[in-house]
C-alpha positions as a printed Julia matrix, in Angstrom:
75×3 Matrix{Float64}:
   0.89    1.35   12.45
   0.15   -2.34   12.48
  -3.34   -2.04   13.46
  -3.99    1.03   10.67
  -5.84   -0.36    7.29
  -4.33    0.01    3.95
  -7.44    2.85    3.5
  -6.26    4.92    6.53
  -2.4     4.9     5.91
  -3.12    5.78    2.55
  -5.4     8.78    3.42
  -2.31    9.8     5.82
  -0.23    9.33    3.24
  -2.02   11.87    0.55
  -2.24   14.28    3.4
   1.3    14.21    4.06
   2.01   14.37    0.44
  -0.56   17.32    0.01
   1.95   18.84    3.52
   4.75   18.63    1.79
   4.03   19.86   -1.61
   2.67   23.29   -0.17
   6.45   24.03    0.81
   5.05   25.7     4.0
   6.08   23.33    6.52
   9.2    23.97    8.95
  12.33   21.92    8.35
  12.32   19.85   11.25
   8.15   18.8    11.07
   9.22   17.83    7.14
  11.4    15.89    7.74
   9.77   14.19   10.39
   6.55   14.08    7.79
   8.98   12.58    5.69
  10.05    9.89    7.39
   6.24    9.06    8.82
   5.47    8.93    4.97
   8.29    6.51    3.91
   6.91    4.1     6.82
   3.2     4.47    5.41
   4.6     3.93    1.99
   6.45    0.83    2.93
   3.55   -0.47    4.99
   0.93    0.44    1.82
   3.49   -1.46   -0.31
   3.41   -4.6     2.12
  -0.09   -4.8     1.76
  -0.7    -4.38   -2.03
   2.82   -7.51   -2.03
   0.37   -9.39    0.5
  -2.76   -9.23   -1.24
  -0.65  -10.09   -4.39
   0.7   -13.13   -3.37
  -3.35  -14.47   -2.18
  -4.36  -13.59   -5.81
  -1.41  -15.28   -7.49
  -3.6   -18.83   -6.94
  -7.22  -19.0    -6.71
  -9.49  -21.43   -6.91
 -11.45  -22.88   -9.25
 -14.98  -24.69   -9.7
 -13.58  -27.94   -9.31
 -12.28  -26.76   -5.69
  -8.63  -27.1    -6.94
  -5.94  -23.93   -6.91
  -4.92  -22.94  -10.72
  -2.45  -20.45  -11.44
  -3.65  -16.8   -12.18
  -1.92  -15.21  -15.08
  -1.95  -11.34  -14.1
  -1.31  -10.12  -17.56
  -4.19  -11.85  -19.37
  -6.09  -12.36  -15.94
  -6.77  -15.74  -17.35
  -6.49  -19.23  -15.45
């Protein structure tokens, strides 16, 4: 799942979802969907923390990193 982009695993993801919200699906195949969506949630989650943390600083016209303020998104 490594090599899977944030786009793909959360497509997966929403079809899983859209699996398991039917009701339809065996017991054994939901719970395996289940766990597959867990792993794609925790790996979508990594991501979004990842890309987080590169926006926390950025860098301003002077070339020097300020601190982003994500509730005003002010420097």
């Amino acid at each position: 799942m490594s090599q899977q982009s944030f786009a793909a695993a959360m497509t997966d993801l929403e079809e899983i979802v859209r699996k398991l919200e039917q009701g339809d699906v065996p017991l054994e195949e939901a719970i395996d969907l289940y766990k597959k969506g867990m792993e794609l949630s925790q790996f979508c989650h990594e991501k979004l923390s990842n890309a987080e943390q590169q926006l926390i600083s950025i860098v301003g016209e002077d070339g020097e990193k300020q601190p982003f303020s994500a509730n005003t998104g002010e420097m």
